[in-house]
Each structure stands twice: as C-alpha cells, then as structure tokens.
MIRO-144065 format. One record per residue (C-alpha): residue number from 1; residue in one letter; z, x negated, y. Coordinates in Angstrom, 3 decimals. Each point is the difference from the previous one (the first is absolute). Example, Ala and Ser with C-alpha at 12.3 -4.5 7.8 and 13.67 -1.06 7.14 Angstrom:
! residues 2
k:r:Z:X:Y
1:A:7.800:-12.300:-4.500
2:S:-0.660:-1.370:3.440
//
This chain:
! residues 385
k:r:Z:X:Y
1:X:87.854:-94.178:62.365
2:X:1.958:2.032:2.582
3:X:-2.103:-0.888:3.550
4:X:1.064:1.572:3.463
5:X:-3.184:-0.591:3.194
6:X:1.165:0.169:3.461
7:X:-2.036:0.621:2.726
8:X:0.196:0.857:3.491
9:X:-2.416:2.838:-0.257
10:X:-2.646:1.658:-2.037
11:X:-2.822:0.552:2.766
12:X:-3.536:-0.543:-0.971
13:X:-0.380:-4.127:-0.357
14:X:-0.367:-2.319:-1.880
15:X:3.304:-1.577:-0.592
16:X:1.173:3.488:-1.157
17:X:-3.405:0.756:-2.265
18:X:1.053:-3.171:-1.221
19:X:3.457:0.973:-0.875
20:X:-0.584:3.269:-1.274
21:X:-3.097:-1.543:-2.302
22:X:2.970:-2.551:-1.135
23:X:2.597:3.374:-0.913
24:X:-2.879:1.609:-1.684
25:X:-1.319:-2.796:-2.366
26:X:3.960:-0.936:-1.231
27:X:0.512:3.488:-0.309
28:X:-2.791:0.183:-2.255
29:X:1.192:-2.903:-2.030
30:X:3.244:1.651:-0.488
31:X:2.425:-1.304:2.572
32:X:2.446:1.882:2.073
33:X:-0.577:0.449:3.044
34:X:1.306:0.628:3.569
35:X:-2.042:-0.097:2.982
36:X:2.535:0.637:3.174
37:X:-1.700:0.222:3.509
38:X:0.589:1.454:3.338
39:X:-2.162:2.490:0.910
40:X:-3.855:-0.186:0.307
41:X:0.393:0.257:4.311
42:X:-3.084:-0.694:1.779
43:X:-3.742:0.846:1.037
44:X:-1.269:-1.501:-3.216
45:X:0.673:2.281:-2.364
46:X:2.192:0.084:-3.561
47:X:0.113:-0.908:-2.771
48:X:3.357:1.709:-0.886
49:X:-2.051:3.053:-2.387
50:X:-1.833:-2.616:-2.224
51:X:3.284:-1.711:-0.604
52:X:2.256:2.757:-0.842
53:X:-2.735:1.375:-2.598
54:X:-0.723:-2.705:-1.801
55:X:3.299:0.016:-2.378
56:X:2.220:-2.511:1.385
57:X:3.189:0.485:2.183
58:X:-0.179:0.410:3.703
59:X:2.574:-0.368:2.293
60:X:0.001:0.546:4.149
61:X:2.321:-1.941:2.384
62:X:-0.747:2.395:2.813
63:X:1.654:-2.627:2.628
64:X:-2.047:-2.976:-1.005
65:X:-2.577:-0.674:2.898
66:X:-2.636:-2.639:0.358
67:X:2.266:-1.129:3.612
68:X:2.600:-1.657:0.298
69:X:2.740:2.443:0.419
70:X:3.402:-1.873:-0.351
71:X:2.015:3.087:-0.994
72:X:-2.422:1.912:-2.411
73:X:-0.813:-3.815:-1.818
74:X:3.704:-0.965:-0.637
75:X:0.329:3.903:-1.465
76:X:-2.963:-0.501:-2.288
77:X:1.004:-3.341:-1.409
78:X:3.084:1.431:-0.924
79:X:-1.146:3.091:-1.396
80:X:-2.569:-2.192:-1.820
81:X:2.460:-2.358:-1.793
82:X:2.065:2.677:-0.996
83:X:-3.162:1.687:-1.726
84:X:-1.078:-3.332:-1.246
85:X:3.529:-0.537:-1.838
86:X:-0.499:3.740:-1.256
87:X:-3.787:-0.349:-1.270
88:X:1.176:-3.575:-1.173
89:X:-3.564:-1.512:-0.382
90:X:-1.645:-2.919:-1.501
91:X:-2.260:-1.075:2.694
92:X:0.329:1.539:3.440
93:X:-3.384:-1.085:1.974
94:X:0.065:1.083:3.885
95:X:-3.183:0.090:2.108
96:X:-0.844:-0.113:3.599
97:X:1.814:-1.784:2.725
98:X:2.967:2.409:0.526
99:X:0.456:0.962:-3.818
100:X:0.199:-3.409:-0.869
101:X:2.412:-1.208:2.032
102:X:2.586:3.139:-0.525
103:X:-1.197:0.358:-3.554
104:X:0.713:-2.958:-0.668
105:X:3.474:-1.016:1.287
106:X:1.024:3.730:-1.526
107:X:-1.328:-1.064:-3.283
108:X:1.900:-3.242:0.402
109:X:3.221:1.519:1.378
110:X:-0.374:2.623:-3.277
111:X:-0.325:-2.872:-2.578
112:X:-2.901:1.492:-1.671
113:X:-2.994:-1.352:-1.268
114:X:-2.057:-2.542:0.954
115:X:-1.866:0.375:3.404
116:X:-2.979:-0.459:0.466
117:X:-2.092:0.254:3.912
118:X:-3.716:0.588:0.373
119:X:-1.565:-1.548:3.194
120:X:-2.553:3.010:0.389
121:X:-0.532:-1.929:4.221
122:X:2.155:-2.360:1.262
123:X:2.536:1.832:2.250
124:X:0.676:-2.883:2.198
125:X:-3.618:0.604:1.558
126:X:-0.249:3.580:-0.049
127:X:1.521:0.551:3.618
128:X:-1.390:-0.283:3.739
129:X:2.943:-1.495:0.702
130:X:0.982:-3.678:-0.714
131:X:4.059:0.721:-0.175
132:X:-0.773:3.154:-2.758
133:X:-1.990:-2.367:-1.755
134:X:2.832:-2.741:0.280
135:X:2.508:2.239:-1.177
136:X:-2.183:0.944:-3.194
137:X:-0.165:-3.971:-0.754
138:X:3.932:-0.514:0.253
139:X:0.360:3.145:-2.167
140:X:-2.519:-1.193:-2.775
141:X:1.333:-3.380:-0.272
142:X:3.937:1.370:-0.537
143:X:-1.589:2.792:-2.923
144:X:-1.871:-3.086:-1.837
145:X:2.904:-1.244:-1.441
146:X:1.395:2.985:-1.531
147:X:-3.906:0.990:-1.371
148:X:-1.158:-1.427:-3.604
149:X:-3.207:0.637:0.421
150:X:-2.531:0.329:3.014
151:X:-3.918:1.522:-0.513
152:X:-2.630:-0.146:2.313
153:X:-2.520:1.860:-0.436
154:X:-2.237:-3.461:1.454
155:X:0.697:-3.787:-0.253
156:X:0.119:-0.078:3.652
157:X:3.073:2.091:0.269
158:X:1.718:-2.221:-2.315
159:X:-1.105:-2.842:2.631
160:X:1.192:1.216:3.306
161:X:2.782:1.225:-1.578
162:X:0.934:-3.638:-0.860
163:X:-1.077:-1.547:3.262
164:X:2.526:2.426:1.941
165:X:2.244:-1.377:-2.842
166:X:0.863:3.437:-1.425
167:X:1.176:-0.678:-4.090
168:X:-0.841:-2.783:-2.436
169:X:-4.060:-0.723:-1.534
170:X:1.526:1.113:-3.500
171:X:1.082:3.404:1.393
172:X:-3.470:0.807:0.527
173:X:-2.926:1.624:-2.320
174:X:-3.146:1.537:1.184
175:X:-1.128:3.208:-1.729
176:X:-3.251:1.780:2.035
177:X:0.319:3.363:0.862
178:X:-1.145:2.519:-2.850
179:X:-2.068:3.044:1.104
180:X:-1.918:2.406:-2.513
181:X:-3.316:-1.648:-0.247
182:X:-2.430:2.888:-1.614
183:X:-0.107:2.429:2.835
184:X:-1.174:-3.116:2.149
185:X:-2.563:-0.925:-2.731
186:X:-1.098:3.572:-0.594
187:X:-0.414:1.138:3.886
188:X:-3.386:-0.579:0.215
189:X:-0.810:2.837:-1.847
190:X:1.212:1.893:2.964
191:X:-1.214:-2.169:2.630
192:X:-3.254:2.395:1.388
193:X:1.958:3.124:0.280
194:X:3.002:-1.625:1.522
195:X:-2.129:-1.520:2.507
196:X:-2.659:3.520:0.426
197:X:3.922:1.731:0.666
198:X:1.012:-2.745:2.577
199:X:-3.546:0.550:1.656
200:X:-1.613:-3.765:-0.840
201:X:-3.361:0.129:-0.925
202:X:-1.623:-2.332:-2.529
203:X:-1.514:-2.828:1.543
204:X:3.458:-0.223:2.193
205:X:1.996:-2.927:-0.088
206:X:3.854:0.150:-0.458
207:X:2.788:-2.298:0.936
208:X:3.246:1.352:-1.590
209:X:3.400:-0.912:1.221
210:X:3.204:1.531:-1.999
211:X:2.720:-0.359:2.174
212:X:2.432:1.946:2.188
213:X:-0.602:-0.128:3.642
214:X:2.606:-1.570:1.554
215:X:0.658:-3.572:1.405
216:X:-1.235:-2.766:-1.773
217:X:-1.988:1.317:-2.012
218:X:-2.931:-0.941:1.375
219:X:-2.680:2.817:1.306
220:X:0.380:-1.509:3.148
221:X:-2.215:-3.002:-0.995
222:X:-2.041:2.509:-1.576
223:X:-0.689:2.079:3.435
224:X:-0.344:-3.127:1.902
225:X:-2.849:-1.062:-2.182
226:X:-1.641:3.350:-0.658
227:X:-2.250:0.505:3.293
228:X:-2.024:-3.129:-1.006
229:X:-0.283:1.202:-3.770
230:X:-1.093:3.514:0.747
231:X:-2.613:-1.724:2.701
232:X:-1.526:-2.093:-2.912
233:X:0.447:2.453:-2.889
234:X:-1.023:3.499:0.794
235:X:1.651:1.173:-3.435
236:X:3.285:-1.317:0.199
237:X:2.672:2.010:-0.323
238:X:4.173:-1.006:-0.104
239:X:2.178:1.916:-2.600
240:X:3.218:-0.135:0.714
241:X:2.596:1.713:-2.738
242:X:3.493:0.802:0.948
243:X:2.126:0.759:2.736
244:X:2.980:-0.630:2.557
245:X:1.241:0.113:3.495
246:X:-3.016:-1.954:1.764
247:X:-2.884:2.163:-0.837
248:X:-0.080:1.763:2.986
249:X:-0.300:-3.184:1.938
250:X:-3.016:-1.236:-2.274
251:X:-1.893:3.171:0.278
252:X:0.043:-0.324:3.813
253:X:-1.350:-3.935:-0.164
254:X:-2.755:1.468:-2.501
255:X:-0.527:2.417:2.563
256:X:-0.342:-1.341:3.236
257:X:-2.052:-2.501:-1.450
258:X:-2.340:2.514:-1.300
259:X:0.199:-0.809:-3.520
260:X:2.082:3.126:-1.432
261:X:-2.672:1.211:-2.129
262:X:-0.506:-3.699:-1.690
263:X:3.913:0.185:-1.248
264:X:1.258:2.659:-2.832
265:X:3.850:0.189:-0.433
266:X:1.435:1.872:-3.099
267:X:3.235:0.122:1.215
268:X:2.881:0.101:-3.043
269:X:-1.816:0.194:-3.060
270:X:2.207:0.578:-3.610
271:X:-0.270:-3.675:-1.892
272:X:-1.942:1.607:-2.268
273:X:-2.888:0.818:2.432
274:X:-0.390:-3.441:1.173
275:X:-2.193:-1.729:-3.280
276:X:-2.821:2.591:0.873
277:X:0.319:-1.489:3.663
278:X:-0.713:-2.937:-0.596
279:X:-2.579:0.760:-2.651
280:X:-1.700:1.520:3.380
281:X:0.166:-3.225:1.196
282:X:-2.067:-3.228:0.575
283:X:2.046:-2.276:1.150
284:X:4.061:-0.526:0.533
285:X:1.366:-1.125:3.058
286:X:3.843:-0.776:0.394
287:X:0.524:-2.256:2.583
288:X:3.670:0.323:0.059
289:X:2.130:-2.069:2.022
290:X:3.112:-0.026:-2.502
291:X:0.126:1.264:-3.847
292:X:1.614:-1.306:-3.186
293:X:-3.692:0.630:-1.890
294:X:-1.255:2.574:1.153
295:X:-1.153:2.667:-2.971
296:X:-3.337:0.772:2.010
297:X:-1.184:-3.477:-1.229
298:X:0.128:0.828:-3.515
299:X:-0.388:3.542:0.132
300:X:-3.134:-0.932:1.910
301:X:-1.294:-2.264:-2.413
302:X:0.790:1.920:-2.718
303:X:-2.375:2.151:1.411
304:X:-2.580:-2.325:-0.283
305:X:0.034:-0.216:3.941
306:X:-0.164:-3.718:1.987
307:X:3.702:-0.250:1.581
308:X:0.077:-1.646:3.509
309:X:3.661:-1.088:0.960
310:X:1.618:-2.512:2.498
311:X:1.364:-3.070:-1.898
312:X:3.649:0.968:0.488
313:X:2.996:0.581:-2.557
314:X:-1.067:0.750:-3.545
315:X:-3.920:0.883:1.237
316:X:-1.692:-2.948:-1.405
317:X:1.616:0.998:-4.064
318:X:-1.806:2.539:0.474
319:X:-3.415:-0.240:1.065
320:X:-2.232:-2.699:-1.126
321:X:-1.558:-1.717:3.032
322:X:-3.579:-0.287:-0.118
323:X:-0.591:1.960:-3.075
324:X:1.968:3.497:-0.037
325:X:0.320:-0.191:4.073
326:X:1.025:-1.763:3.072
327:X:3.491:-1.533:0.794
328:X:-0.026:-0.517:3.159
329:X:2.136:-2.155:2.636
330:X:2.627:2.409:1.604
331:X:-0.138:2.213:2.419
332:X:-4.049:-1.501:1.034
333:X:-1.585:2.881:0.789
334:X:-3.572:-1.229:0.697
335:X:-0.102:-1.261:-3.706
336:X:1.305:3.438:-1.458
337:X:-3.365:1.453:1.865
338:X:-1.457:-2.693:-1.128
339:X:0.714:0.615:-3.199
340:X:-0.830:3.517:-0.084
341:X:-3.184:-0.878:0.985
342:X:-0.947:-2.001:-2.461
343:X:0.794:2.457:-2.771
344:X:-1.034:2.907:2.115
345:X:-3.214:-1.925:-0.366
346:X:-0.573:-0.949:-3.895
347:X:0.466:2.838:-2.313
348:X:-0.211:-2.667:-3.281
349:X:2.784:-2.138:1.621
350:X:2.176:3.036:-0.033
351:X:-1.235:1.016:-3.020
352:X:0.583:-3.458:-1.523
353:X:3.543:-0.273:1.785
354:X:1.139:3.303:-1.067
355:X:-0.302:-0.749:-4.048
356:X:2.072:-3.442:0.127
357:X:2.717:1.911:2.155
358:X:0.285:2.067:-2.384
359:X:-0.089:-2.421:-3.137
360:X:2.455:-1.926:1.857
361:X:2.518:3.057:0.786
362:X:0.137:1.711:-3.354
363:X:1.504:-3.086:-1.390
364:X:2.769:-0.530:2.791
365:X:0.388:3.431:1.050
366:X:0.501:2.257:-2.468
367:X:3.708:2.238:-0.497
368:X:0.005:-1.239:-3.468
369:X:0.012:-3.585:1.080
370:X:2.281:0.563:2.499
371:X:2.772:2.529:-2.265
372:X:-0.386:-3.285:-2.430
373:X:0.600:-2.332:2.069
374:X:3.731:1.186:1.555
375:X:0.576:0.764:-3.794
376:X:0.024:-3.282:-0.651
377:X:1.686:-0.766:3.341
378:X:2.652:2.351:-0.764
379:X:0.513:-0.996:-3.896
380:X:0.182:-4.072:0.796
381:X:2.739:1.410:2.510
382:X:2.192:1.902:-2.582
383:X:-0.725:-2.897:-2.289
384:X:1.719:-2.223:1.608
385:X:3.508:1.585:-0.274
//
C-alpha cells in the first residue's frame, strides 16, 4: 500500500511516537510511505532525526503551526492536496487536531485515498478557552463526513466524540497505542545505577510522573499533596521526567515550601532514556487533567510499576483498578495522596500490582498489535472499492 501520515509536528509525545512507531512498522512490512509534518517547534524536543533515518520518506511543511494561523493553514492545505494528488496514495491517515482537519479536507479536495483520522486527545477539550474548544467541535463534526474511518486510540474517545455528535458509531474502531515493549520489560536491569546516578539511595521511595510541565498536566496536585507525604514518609522522593515552559514556576513552589531536595527533575530526556526511568521507579503517578491514554500508564506498567491515574478519558483501559493500580475520581487530590500512601506503604502490593500491569499491557500494547491492527483497518478500507 502507498500510505501518507500527517501531523502537526514531530516534538517528543506521544501522539507523534505513536505515528512514527505506525511509519516504521508498515515500512517494515513493505509499504510506501510518506510521513509529511511541520516542523518539530517547541520545548519538547524532536523527533524529526529518528524519522528521517529510519528509511521512509520525510517531508517538512515549514508553515504548518500547531495555532491557528488563518493565512499559513489555507497555504498548507493547498500545498498539501496538490502533494497528495502527486504522491497519489492509498490511505492518507492525519493525526492531531490541526493535521486532521487540513489533512483531511486536502486529501478530500485531492481525491486520493481513503482517509483515515486518529483521535490521539480530543481537540475540542484541549483549550483554556471555551470558544477554541467550540470551534474545534464545529470543525470535527464538518471533517466526519468526508473521513472513512476514525481510530481512537481508547473507547472513550470514540464516546465523547459521539455525544458532541462528531461522525457516525460505524466510522469508529479502537486500536491502543503501540509502544516497543522490551526496553520497558528489560529496565530493571538498569534500575540501581540509574537511580545511584540520579542520587536515590536504596531504601528510597519513588513516585514517577512522565509528563511535560505545563498546564494540565497535573504536578500541581502533586505539590499540593507533597508537604503531608514527605511529613509521613521520610524517604519519599517525586521524579518528575520531562520538560516545558512552567518549570521555573514549580521549582519556586518546591522551594519556598522547603521541599526542593525531596523533588528530582530530568528535564528533556531522549525517548529512549525514559524505560530506565521508570525502572528507577516505584510507583507511577499521572494525575493528568486531560489525555487521550496517556502512554505513562502502560509504559508504567510495563515496567512492572503500580500506575495511579485520575479516572478521566481513556485512563481506566489502561490501568486495572484495584489490581495493577488506582483509578481515581478526577482531579481529588486527597485520594491521589491517599493513594500514594497506601502503596508507598506495602512493598508486596506494588510488587503484586506491578506483574498484572504488565501481563495486562503486553497484550494490548504492543507496536505489533497496533501495526496489525490499522493493517486490517486500512485493507477492509481498500476492500471495499
């Protein structure tokens, strides 16, 4: 098959790891393929040297931005159908809230392929602001019709997509986010001297967030709750990998209320270095506030690490509640510490919720099952000509 990805940008995430693992595992089976992004703009970091190594074709729309930028977006659609009619594709899938809706209509407006969206978050809850948001719903719902086939990468995107009446139940399929699984598996082998070169001694206990820092994300419920923890539990300690615009702001909270030293940011980390993170950790916290499903849940579990998570979006298909970690109801910060606690507390419950997490994620989360599965998306498609 001849496949063309869009997406908005190739920064360090996970709807893009999830993209490129997608271009990597249909080049490998043979297919042609075309990924075409803007460029990789933003405190996160890139991904733009794995892709153009790997063997398939890259291409750059340097005016592409994740904003709305009336000008530069009517440009790049039609610069996009006019590469779409030239690369004359099978399949054209689009990802990401901007990419989707100009990758779409251009793929459309070309008459090639059949198009295909993945709902990586739902972009008519990603904003602040209630009109951006609006404006993202209006969008979605005139792009169903002219889409054959919409993934989520969770049921519940599939669901709020239909209560806010964007596309048909039959345009929908859910196919769980692939990651490579044996680095995860294989990172406690590394786990003492990743943790002796972070500075965390042995009897310390680590709760492990993956995440940038930036709104929504929630740290903030994780500083709120940390005074009390670090009162009760002397060897706490908060791991917190990635970056972004408000780490400055968080490192003056820790500060002032005397907990600096308790708190251990990596800053950007390659995607490679972040299984032996959480092999150096204990327990996974991501109390995010809005995700699609988040990879930290799996990633954590594949880890063989209990995975707390607010009960929000695609959280609960991914962590088993009661038995590979918490789900918790959103945004209730006095049961996240409560539920640190009690894992903070008993070593064989973590132990014990770490091996079904993982059990449970190698059989949903694996690349191969996901490359598979939009095969077989793709091919029913093309079938039906």
């Amino acid at each position: 098959m001849r496949i063309v990805h869009v997406i908005t940008r190739l920064i360090i995430g996970g709807a893009q790891e999830n993209t490129l693992l997608s271009c990597e595992g249909q080049h490998d089976r043979g297919h042609e393929v075309t990924l075409i992004t803007g460029p990789a703009i933003g405190p996160e970091g890139s991904l733009m040297e794995r892709a153009r190594t790997y063997g398939y074709r890259v291409e750059v729309i340097e005016r592409m931005r994740r904003s709305i930028l009336p000008i530069q977006d009517w440009r790049t659609y039609q610069w996009l159908a006019g590469r779409l009619r030239a690369l004359s594709p099978d399949i054209v899938h689009t990802h990401s809230s901007k990419a989707g809706i100009i990758g779409r209509w251009a793929a459309h407006r070309a008459g090639r392929g059949k198009i295909v969206h993945t709902i990586h978050g739902l972009s008519f809850t990603s904003s602040r602001w209630r009109a951006v948001n609006e404006a993202y719903k209006v969008l979605e719902r005139q792009a169903a019709p002219i889409t054959d086939k919409i993934v989520c990468v969770a049921d519940s995107m599939r669901d709020q997509s239909l209560a806010a009446r964007i596309g048909r139940p039959g345009q929908y399929t859910t196919v769980y986010s692939g990651m490579e699984t044996a680095a995860f598996v294989d990172s406690i082998r590394t786990r003492q001297a990743v943790r002796q070169r972070l500075g965390i001694a042995d009897d310390q206990i680590v709760v492990g967030t993956i995440a940038r820092l930036f709104y929504l994300k929630g740290h903030e419920d994780l500083i709120q709750i940390a005074p009390d923890l670090c009162r009760k539990y002397p060897n706490l300690r908060f791991l917190w990998v990635g970056d972004g615009l408000l780490r400055a702001n968080y490192e003056k909270q820790m500060e002032q209320m005397g907990l600096r030293d308790r708190f251990i940011l990596t800053g950007m980390v390659p995607p490679q270095q972040v299984p032996e993170l959480i092999g150096a950790m204990d327990i996974v916290a991501h109390p995010s506030r809005r995700e699609g499903l988040a990879r930290a849940l799996p990633q954590g579990a594949l880890a063989a690490k209990p995975v707390i998570t607010y009960d929000i979006d695609g959280s609960k298909e991914a962590v088993l509640d009661g038995r590979s970690g918490f789900v918790l109801p959103p945004f209730d910060a006095a049961k996240l510490a409560g539920a640190i606690a009690t894992l903070a507390a008993d070593e064989p419950m973590r132990q014990r919720f770490g091996q079904t997490g993982r059990d449970f994620a190698l059989a949903r989360f694996d690349t191969r099952v996901m490359v598979e599965a939009l095969d077989n998306v793709y091919r029913e498609l093309l079938n039906q000509e």
